[in-house]
C-alpha positions in Angstrom: 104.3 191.6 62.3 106.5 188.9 62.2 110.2 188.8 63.3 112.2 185.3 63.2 115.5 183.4 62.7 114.8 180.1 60.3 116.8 177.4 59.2 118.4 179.0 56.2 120.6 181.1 58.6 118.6 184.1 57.8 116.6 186.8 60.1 112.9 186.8 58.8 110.8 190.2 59.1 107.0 190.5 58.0 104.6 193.6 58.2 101.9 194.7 56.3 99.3 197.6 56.6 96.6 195.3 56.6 98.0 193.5 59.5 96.5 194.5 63.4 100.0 193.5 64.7 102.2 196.4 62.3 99.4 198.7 61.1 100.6 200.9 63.6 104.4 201.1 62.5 103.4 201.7 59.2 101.0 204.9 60.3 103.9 205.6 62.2 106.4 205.8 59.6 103.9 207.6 57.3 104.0 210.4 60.0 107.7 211.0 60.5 108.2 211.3 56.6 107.2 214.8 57.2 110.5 215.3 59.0 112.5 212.2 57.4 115.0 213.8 54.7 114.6 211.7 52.0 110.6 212.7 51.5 111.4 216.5 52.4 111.0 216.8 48.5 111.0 220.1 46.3 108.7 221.7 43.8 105.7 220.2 45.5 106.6 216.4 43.9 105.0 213.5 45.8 105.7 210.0 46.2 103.3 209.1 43.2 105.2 211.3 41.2 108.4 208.7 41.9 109.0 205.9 39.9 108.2 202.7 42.2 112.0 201.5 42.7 113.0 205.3 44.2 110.3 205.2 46.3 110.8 201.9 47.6 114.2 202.8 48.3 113.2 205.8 50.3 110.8 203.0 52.1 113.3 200.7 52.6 115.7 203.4 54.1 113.4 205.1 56.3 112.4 201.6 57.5 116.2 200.4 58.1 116.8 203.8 60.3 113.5 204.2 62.3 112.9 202.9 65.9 109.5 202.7 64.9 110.4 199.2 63.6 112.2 197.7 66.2 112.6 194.1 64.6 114.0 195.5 61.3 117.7 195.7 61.1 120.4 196.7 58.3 122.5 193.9 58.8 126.5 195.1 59.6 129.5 192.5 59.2 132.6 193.9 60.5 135.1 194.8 58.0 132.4 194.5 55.3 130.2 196.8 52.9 126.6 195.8 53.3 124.2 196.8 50.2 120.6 196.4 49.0 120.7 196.2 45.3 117.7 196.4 43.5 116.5 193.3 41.8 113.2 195.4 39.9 109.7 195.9 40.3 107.1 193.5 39.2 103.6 194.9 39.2 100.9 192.0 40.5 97.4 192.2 38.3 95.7 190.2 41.0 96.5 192.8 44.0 97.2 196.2 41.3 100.3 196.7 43.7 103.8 197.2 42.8 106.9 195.0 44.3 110.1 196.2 44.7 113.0 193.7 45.3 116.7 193.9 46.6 119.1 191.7 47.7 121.7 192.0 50.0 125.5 191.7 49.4 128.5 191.9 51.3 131.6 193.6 49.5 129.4 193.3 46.3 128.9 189.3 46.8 125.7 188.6 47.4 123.8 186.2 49.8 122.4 183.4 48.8 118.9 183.5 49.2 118.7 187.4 50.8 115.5 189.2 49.5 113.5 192.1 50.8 109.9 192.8 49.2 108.6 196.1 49.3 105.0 196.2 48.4 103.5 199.5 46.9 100.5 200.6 46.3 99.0 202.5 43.2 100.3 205.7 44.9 103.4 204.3 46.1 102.3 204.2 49.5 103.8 201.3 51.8 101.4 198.6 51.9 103.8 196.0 53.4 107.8 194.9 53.6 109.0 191.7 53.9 113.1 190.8 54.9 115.3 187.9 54.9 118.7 189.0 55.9 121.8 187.3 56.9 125.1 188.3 58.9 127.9 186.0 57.4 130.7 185.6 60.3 133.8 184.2 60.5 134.0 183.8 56.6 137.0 184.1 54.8 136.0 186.7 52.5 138.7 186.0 49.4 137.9 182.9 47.4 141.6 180.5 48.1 140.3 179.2 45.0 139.4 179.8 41.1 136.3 179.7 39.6 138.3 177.0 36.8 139.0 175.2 40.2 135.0 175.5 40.7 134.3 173.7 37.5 136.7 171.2 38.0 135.5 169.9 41.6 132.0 169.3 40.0 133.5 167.9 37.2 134.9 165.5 39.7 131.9 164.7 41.9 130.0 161.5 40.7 126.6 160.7 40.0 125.7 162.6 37.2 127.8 163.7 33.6 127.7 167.4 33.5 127.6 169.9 30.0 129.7 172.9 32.3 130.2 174.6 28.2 129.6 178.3 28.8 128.8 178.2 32.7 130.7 181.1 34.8 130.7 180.2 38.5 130.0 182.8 40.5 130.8 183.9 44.5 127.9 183.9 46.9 127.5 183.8 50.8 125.7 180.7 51.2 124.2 179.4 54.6 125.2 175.1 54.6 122.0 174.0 57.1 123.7 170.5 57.3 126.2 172.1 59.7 124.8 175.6 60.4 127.6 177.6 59.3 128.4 180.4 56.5 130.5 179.4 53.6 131.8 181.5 50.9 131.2 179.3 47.5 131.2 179.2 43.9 127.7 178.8 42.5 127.3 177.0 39.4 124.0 177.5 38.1 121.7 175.9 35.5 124.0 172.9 34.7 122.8 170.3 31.9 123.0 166.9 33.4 122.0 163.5 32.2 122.8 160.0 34.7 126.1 158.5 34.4 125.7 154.9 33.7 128.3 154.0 35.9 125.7 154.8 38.9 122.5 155.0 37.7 121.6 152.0 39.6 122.4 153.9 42.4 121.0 157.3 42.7 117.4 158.7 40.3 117.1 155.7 38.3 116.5 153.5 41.2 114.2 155.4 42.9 111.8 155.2 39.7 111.5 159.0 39.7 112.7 160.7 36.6 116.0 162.5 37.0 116.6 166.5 36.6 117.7 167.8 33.7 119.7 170.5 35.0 121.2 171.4 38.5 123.1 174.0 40.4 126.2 173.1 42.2 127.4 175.1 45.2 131.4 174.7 45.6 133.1 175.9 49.0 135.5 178.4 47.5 138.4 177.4 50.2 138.3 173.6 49.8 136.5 172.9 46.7 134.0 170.7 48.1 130.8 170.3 46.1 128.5 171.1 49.3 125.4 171.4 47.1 123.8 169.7 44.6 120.3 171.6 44.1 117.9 170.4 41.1 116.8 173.0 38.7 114.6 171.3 36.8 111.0 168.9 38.6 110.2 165.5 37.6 108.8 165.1 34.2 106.3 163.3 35.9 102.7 164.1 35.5 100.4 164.3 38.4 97.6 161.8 38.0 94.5 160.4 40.5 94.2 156.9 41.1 91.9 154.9 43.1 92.7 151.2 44.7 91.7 149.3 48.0 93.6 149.7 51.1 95.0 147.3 53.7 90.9 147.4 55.3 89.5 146.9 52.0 88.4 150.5 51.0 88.6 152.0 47.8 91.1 154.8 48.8 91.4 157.6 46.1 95.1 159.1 46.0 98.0 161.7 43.9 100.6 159.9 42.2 103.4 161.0 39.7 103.3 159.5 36.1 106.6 159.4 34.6 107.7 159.6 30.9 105.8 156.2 29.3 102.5 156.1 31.3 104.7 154.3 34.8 103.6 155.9 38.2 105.0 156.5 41.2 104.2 156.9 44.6 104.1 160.3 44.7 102.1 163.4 46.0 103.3 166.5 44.7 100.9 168.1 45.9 101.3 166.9 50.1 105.1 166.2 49.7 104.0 162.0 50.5 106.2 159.6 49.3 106.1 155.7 49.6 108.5 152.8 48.9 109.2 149.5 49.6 112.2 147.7 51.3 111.5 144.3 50.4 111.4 142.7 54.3 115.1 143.6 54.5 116.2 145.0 57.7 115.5 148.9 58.5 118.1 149.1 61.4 121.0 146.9 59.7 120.6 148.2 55.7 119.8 151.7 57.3 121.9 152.8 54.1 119.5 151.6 51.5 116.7 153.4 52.9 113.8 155.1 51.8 114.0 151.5 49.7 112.6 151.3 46.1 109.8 153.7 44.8 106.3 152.0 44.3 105.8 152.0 40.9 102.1 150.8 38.7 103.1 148.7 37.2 102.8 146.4 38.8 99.3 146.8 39.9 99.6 148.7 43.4 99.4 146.6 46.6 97.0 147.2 49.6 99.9 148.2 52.2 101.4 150.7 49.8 97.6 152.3 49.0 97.2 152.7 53.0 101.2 154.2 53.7 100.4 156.4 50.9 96.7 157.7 51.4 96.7 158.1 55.4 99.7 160.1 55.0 98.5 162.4 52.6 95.4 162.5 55.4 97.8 163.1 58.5 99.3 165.9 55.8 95.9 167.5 55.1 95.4 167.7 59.3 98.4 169.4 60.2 98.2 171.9 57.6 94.0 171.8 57.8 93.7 172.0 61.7 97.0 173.1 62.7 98.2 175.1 60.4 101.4 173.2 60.0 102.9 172.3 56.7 104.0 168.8 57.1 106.3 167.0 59.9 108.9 169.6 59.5 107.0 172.6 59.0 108.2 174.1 55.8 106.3 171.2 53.7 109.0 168.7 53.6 108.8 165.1 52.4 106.8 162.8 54.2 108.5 159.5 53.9 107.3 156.0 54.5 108.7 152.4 53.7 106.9 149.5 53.7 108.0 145.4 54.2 110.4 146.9 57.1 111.6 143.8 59.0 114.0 144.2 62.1 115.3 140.5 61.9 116.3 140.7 66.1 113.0 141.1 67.1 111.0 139.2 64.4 108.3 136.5 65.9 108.6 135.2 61.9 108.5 134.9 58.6 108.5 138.5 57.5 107.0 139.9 60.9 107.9 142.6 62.4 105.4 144.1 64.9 106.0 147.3 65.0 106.5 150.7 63.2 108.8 153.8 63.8 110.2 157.1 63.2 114.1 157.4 62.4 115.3 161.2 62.9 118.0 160.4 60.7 116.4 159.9 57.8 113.0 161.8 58.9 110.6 159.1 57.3 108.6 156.3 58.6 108.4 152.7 58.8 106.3 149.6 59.1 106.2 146.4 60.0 103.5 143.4 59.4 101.7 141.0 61.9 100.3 137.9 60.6 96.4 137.7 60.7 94.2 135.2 59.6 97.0 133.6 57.8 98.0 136.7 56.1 100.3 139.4 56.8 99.0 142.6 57.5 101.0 145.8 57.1 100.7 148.5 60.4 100.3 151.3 57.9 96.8 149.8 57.0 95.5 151.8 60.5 95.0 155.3 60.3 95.9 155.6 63.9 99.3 154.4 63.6 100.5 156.2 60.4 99.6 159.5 62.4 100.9 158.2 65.6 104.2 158.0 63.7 104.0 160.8 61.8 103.6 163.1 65.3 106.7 161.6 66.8 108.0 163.2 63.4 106.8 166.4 64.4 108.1 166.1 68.5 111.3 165.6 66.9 111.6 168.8 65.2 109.9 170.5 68.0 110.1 169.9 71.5 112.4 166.9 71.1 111.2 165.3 74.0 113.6 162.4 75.5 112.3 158.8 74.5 113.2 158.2 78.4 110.9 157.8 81.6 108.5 160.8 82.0 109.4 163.2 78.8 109.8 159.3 76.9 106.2 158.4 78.1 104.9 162.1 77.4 106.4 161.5 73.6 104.7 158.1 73.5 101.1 159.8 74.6 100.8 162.9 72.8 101.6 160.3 69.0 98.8 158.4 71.0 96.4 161.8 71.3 96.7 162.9 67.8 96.7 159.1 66.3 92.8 158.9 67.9 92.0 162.4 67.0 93.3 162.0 63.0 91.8 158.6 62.9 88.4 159.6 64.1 88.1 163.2 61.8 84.9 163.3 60.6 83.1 162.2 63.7 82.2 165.7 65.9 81.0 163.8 69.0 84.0 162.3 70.8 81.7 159.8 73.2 81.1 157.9 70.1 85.2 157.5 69.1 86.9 154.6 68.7 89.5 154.7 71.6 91.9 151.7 70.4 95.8 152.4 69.2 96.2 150.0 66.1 92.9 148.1 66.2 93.1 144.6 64.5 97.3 144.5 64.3 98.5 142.1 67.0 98.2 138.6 66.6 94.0 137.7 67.7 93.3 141.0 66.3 93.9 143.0 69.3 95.0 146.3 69.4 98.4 148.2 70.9 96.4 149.9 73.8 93.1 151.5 74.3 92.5 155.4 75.4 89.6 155.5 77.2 90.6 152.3 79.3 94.9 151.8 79.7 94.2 149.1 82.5 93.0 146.8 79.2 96.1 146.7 77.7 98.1 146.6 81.3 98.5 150.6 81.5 98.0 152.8 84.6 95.5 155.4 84.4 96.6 157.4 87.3 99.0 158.9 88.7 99.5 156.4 92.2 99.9 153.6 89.8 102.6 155.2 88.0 105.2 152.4 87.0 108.7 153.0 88.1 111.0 151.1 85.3 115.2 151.4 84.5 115.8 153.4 82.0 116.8 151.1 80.0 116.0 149.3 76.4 114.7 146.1 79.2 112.8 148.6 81.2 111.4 150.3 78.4 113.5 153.1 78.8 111.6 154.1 82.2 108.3 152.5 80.8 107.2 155.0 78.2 104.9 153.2 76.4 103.2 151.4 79.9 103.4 155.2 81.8 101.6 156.8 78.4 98.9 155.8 79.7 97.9 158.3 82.3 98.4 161.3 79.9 96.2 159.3 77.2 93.7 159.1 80.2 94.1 162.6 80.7 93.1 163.5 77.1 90.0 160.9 77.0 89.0 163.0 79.9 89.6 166.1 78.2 87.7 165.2 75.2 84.3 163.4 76.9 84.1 166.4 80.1 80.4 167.9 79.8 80.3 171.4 80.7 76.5 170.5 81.4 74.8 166.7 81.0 74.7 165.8 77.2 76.6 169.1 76.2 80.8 169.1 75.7 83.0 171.5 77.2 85.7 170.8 74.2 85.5 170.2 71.0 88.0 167.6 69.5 89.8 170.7 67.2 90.4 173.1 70.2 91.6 169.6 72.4 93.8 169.0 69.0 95.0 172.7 68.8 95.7 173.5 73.0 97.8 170.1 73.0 99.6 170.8 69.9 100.4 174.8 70.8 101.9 172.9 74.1 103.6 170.4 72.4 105.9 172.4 70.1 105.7 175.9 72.3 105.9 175.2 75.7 107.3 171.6 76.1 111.5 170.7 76.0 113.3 167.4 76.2 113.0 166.8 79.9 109.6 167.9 80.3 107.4 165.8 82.9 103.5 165.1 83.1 103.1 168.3 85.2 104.9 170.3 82.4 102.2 169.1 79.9 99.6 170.2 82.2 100.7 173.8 82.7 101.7 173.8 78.9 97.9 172.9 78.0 96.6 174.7 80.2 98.8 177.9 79.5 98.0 177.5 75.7 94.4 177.5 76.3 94.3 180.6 77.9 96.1 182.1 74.7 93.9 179.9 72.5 90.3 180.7 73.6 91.1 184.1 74.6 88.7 185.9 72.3 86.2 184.4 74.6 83.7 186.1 77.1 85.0 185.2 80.5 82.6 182.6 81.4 83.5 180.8 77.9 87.4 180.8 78.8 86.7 179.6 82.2 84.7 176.5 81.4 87.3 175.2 78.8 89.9 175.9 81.0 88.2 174.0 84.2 87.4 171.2 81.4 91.6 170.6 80.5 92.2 171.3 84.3 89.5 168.2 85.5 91.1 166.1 82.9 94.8 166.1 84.3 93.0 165.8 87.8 91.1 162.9 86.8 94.5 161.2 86.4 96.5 162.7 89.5 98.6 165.1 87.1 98.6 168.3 89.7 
C-alpha cells in the first residue's frame, strides 16, 4: 500500500492484491461484502455476472466507506458536490484484467488530473485500486470570467500564433505547483500553434529543439492570466545513437534527438539529459539566458559537451539503477547542464573559471574550465564531479541541507560520497578506488580533495581538528568544503572496514543505499555530523533488516566504526 501527498496537490493511494502491504484489506473487504448492501444481490447473480463498470463502482464504494482502508478517503469540499464519473473500462491483453476509470468533480467541474483505477480481474474480483484525489479550498467556484474572455487572454499571450477556430474552453480545478494553490481555470486544449516570428529568436527556435505543434493553455477564470502553457505534441525529433571522444579521450557512446533535416541535439529522451552551451558568458550575471544554446551536430560535437552529456546520462542510470530514484527531482525531470560557464569575479583568466555548481533556480548544472597543458579543460570531463553536482541537485529537493557550517559541510560531503561511488561503478572492491574529487582539473593536474586522505588537500579528518570558520562567503560559510572532510573520512572508513582480514563488511551499493535513505529521509536543513550518523545508522537497521541477526549486527558495527574513526559520536 501506498498513501501520499505529491506535488500536483493531489492525495496519492496504491493497493493491490498482490501486494504484502494491502493484501490483507483487500481479503478484508472481500469478507464484509457478505453484509455490504451493494453485493446483497438477488436471484443468485454474482459479480461476474456485472458488467466491469457496475462492479467497479460497487468496488469503489465499498472501498470509499470501509475502515478497512484507512488511507482511502472520498474527498468532501464544503459547500460542494463531490462525484466519481466514470471515464470507461479498458481491458489490458498483457495482464487479461479489466480497468475501470473515474474522475472526480466538484459541482460537475472536474479536477485536473483526478483519476482512480480500479483493476478487475476476469471475474470482476478486485485485484488493485489506485487514487489521486484532490480537495480544492478557498476557490472561488463561479468563473468572474467568459470562456470568449478565455480565448482572448491566449490570444494575447506572446510567443506563439494560435489557430483557437472551433476550440471551446472548458472549467477545471487545476493545482498551479509554481505557487501551490488551487485555481479555478479555463482549459484550452489541443491548440494549433506554429512560432511567431516576432520571437522566434527567443523561445523554441533558439534552443535548436523543434517546437510543438499544438498546446493546451490553462487560463485562471478570475483574472485571465494564461498560467499554463502545456505542449501537446513531442519533438519531431528522432532519437539517434552517436559515438564521439570525451574530455579524457574516450570514445563515449550516447542518445541524442535528430530534428527535421538530419541536425541533432543534445538530447536524451530516454534519461531526460540535456546539454548546452553558454559561450564563456557569465552564469551568475546573464542568469536570464540560461540553460544557453542547445548543442547541436553540426558542427561536429566537442569533447566537453560529449562528457556533460554522457556522465549525466550515467549519474541518471545510478539513481534510478541503485536507488531507485528517477532523476534529481524524482519524477524523471530534466537533467540540465551548460558548458563554457565563466563567473568573470572569480576568473584566474582567459575563459577560466574553476569551478562548477548547482543553481536551485533553474535546477541544472554548470561548469567551468581550468587551463592544462595549455589547453582548457572543461570540469564536466570527470565523472566525479558531474555526479558531485548532480547530488547537490538531489539534497536540494530533499533534505535541503543549509550550505552553512555543519549541515553546509554535510551537503559538501555526501556530493563528495556519491561523486566517488558513481565514478568508480564497475569496480566491486573499494580498496582498489580511486579516492580523488576532480582528478587532473586544477592547474598541475591536481585534484579538489582526496577521500581516503583530507590532510592532502588541507582537510581535517577528525573530529578534534574540526575548523571553526564565520559563516560567511570569506569563511567559507563556516568552512564547508575544508570541514567535509571528516564525513568523507567517515565514508572511506565505511567502505574499506573488514568484518574479517581480506573480507568487507559493506559493499559499495548498501554504503550508497544506507547514506542515501539518510540523506533524503532522516536528514533536514540544520542537521549536524551527529545527525548523519544516527540517520545512517537508523537506515541500516531498516535496510539490512531481512538479515539473520549476526548479518545486521556486523554491518551495523561496520557504519558505527566508521563515524568513530572520525570522532562523529
Amino acid at each position: 500500500m501506498a498513501t501520499d501527498e505529491t506535488h500536483n496537490g493531489l492525495s496519492r493511494f496504491s493497493m493491490h492484491a498482490f501486494d504484502e502491504s494491502s493484501a490483507g484489506m483487500i481479503d478484508q473487504l472481500r469478507e464484509e461484502q457478505t453484509d455490504y448492501p451493494a453485493f446483497g444481490l438477488d436471484g443468485g447473480e454474482d459479480l461476474s455476472q456485472l458488467d466491469p463498470e457496475t462492479a467497479a463502482r460497487r468496488h469503489l464504494d465499498q472501498a470509499l466507506a470501509s475502515a478497512a482502508v484507512p488511507g482511502l478517503a472520498a474527498p468532501a469540499v464544503p459547500g460542494a458536490v463531490s462525484e466519481l464519473v466514470s471515464l470507461g473500462t479498458v481491458t489490458v491483453p498483457l495482464t487479461g484484467t479489466k480497468i475501470v476509470k473515474f474522475r472526480q468533480t466538484l459541482d460537475r467541474v472536474p479536477l485536473y488530473g483526478s483519476l482512480i483505477s480500479v483493476e478487475l480481474d476476469e471475474d470482476n474480483n478486485l485485484v488493485s485500486l489506485d487514487s489521486a484525489l484532490g480537495e480544492p479550498t478557498d476557490v472561488d467556484p463561479v468563473a468572474t470570467l467568459s470562456p470568449a474572455d478565455a480565448v482572448a487572454a491566449v490570444e494575447a499571450s506572446p510567443g506563439y500564433r494560435q489557430d483557437l477556430a472551433g476550440i471551446v474552453p472548458r472549467l477545471n480545478y487545476y493545482f498551479d505547483g509554481r505557487y501551490s494553490t488551487w485555481r479555478l481555470v479555463y482549459i484550452l486544449e489541443d491548440v494549433p500553434v506554429e512560432i511567431d516570428p516576432d520571437t522566434e529568436t527567443t523561445r523554441d527556435a533558439a534552443s535548436g529543439l523543434e517546437p510543438p505543434r499544438a498546446m493546451d493553455y490553462v487560463v485562471d477564470a478570475h483574472t485571465g492570466r494564461v498560467v499554463a502553457e502545456l505542449p501537446r505534441t513531442p519533438s519531431m525529433a528522432v532519437v539517434v545513437s552517436q559515438t564521439a571522444p570525451d574530455g579524457q579521450g574516450v570514445e563515449r557512446a550516447f542518445l541524442v534527438d535528430q530534428l527535421a533535416g538530419g541536425r541533432m541535439v543534445l538530447r536524451d529522451p530516454v534519461h531526460n539529459v540535456e546539454t548546452y552551451d553558454f559561450a564563456f558568458a557569465d552564469p551568475v550575471v546573464e542568469a536570464g539566458r540560461l540553460p544557453g544554446t542547445a548543442i547541436a551536430n553540426p558542427p561536429a560535437w566537442t569533447p566537453a559537451a560529449v562528457s556533460a552529456h554522457a556522465n549525466a546520462v550515467a549519474v541518471s542510470d545510478f539513481l534510478r539503477t541503485e536507488l531507485r530514484r528517477n532523476n534529481i527531482d524524482d519524477r524523471g525531470g530534466a537533467m540540465v547542464s551548460t558548458i563554457n560557464c565563466v563567473v568573470a569575479s572569480k576568473s584566474p583568466g582567459p575563459k577560466q573559471w574553476h569551478n562548477a555548481f548547482w543553481i536551485p533556480s533553474g535546477a541544472q548544472m554548470v561548469y567551468g574550465q581550468a587551463l592544462a597543458g595549455g589547453q582548457l579543460r572543461s570540469l564536466c570531463i570527470n565523472l566525479d564531479v558531474v555526479a558531485h553536482e548532480i547530488f547537490h541537485g538531489v539534497t536540494d529537493r530533499t533534505a535541503r541541507l543549509e550550505y552553512a557550517l555543519q549541515s553546509g559541510a554535510l551537503n559538501e560531503s555526501y556530493s563528495d560520497i556519491f561523486g566517488v561511488i558513481v565514478s568508480n561503478q564497475g569496480k566491486p572492491d573499494p580498496r582498489d578506488w580511486d579516492w580523488e574529487i576532480g582528478e587532473g582539473l586544477l592547474p598541475g593536474g591536481q585534484p579538489l580533495r582526496d577521500m581516503s586522505d583530507p590532510p592532502r588537500f588541507n582537510q581535517p579528518d577528525h573530529m578534534r581538528d574540526f575548523a571553526v570558520r564565520p559563516n560567511t562567503r570569506s569563511g567559507d560559510w563556516g568552512g564547508v568544503h575544508k570541514n567535509s572532510g571528516i564525513h568523507n573520512k567517515a565514508a572511506f572508513h565505511m567502505l574499506t572496514h573488514e568484518a574479517e582480514p581480506g573480507r568487507l563488511a559493506l559493499t559499495p551499493r548498501e554504503v550508497g543505499a544506507v547514506f542515501y535513505l539518510a540523506l533524503t529521509q532522516r536528514l533536514s536543513r540544520t542537521s549536524q555530523f551527529a545527525d548523519s550518523r544516527l540517520g545512517v545508522i537508523t537506515s541500516a537497521r531498516t535496510f539490512f533488516r531481512a538479515l539473520p541477526p549476526s548479518g545486521q549486527a556486523e554491518k551495523v558495527a561496520a557504519i558505527e566504526a566508521g563515524f568513530d574513526a572520525v570522532g562523529i559520536v
